[in-house]
C-alpha positions in Angstrom: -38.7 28.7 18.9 -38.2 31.6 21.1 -35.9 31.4 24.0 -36.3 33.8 27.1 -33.8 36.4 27.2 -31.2 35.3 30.0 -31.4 31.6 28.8 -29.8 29.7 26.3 -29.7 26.9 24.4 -28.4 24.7 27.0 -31.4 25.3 29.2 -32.9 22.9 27.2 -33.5 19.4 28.2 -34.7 16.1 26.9 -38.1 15.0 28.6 -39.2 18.5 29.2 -42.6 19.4 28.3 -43.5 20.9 24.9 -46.5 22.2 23.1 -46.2 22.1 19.4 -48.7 24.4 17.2 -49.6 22.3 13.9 -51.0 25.2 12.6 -54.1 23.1 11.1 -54.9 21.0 14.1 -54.1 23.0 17.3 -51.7 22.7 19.7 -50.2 19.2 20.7 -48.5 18.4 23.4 -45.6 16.4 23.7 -41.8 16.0 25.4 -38.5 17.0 24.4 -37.0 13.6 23.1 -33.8 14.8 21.1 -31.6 18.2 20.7 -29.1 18.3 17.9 -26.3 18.8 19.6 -25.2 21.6 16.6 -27.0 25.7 16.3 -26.9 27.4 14.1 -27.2 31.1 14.3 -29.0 30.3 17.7 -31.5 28.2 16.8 -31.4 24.4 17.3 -33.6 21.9 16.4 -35.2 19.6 18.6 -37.2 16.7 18.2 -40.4 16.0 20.3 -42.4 12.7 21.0 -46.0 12.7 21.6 -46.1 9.6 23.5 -49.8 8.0 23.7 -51.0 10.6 21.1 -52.9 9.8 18.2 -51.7 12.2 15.7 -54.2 14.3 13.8 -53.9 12.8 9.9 -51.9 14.3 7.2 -49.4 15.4 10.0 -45.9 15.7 8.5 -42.4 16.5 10.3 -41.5 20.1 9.1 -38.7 22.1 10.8 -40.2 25.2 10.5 -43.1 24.7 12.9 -43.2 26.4 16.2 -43.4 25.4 19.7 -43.0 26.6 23.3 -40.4 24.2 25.5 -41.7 24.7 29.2 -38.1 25.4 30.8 -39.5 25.5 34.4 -42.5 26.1 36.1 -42.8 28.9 39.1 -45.6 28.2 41.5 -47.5 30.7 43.4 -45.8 33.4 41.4 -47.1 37.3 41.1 -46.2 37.6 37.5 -47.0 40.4 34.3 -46.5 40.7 31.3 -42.7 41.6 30.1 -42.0 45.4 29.6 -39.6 45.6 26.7 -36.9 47.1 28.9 -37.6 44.7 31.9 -33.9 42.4 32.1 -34.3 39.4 35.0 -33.3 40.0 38.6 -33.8 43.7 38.3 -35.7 47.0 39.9 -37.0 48.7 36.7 -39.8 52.1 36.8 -43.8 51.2 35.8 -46.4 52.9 35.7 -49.2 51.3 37.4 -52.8 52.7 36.6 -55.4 54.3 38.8 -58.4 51.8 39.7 -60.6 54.0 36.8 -57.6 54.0 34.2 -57.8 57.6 33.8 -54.0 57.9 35.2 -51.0 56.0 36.2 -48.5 56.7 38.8 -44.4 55.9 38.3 -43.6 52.9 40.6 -40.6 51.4 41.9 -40.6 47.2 41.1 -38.4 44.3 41.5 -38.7 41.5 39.1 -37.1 38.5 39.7 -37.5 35.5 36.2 -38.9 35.8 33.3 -39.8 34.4 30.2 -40.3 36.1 26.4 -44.0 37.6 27.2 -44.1 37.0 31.2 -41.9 38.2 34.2 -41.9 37.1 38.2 -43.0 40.3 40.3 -41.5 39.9 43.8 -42.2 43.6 44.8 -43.9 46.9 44.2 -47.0 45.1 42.4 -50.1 43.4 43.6 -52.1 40.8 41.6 -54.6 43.0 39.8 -52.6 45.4 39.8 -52.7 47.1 36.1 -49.6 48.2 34.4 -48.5 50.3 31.0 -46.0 48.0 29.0 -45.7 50.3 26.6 -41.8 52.3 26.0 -41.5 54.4 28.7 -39.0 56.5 27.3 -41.7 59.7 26.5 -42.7 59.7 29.6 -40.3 58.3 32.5 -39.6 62.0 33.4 -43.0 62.3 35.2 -43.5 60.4 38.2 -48.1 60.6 37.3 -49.2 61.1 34.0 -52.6 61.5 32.7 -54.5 58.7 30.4 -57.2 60.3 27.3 
């Protein structure tokens, strides 16, 4: 399971909600019902009810499958997807794109939460607003660049 950077283990609690991907019958949804209290090499495993459920058939236990644990929930959040270089509670450079895509300018942003794909915008960014996630190393020396 992946945790989001600036979390750990212990963020995790029983009768939170979890999705579970079967891999052959979609995505369940369940609760946190046990976590081993041992890790090892960062990973812990944790067991999840699915309370009410009827399971799809042929559904075994198997450690290695992978689901999300839903840590907390933001409401009424700006949010984008997570730059590589983005850490939590920080002002980090973007470049946001030009309404026709054919440019983006360098913007100053402060992000505030975030989770392995998502982050909390709380200024510099409007919803809508279009950004490059890509490394910005090649390019962070030029406040507008061009898009091809």
């Amino acid at each position: 399971m992946d945790i989001p950077r600036k979390r750990s283990l212990r963020d995790i609690a029983i009768g939170q909600s979890a999705s579970i991907d079967t891999r052959t019958s979609g995505i369940i949804a369940g609760t946190v019902s046990r976590i081993d209290p041992a890790a090892l090499q960062g990973t812990v495993l944790v067991d999840v009810s699915f309370n009410g459920i009827t399971l799809p058939r042929g559904l075994r236990p198997d450690p290695g499958v992978e689901g999300t644990i839903q840590l907390e929930r933001l409401e009424n959040v700006v949010y984008a997807g997570r730059p590589a270089f983005a850490q939590d509670e920080s002002t980090i450079g973007l470049s946001r794109l030009a309404g026709d895509g054919s440019e983006a300018q360098r913007i100053t942003v402060n992000v505030g939460r975030g989770s392995v794909n998502a982050i909390e915008i709380r200024r510099g960014l409007l919803p809508g607003d279009r950004i490059l996630l890509s490394d910005p190393t090649s390019y962070e020396a030029h406040d507008r660049i061009r898009l091809k």
